[in-house]
N, C-alpha and C positions, 0 to 999 in steps of 0.2 A: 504493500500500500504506500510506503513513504517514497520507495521509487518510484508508483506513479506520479505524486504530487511532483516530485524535484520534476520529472519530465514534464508536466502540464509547463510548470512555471518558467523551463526554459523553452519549449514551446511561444509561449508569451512572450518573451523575453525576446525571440527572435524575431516575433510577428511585429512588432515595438519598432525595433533595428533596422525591419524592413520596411514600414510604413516610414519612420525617419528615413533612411537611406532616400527613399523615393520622393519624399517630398522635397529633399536640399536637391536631389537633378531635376524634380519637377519646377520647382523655384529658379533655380540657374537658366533653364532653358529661357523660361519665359525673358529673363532679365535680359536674355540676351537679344530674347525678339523684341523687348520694348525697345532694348536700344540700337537695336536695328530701324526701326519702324521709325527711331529717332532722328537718327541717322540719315537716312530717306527722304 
């Protein structure tokens, strides 16, 4: 039972990591198209 929890929670932990990971390239991207758009 306690290795399930440790696993849920790095589960979690990962799902976290991945939702950040993705939103700092989904944020860069964009920055880069404003300032493209800026640019322009």
């Amino acid at each position: 039972m306690g290795r399930d929890l440790t696993n849920d929670s790095r589960q979690t932990r990962n799902a976290k990591h991945c939702y950040y990971a993705c939103s700092l390239v989904i944020k860069s991207l964009c920055g880069r198209l404003v300032v493209a758009l800026f640019a322009a």
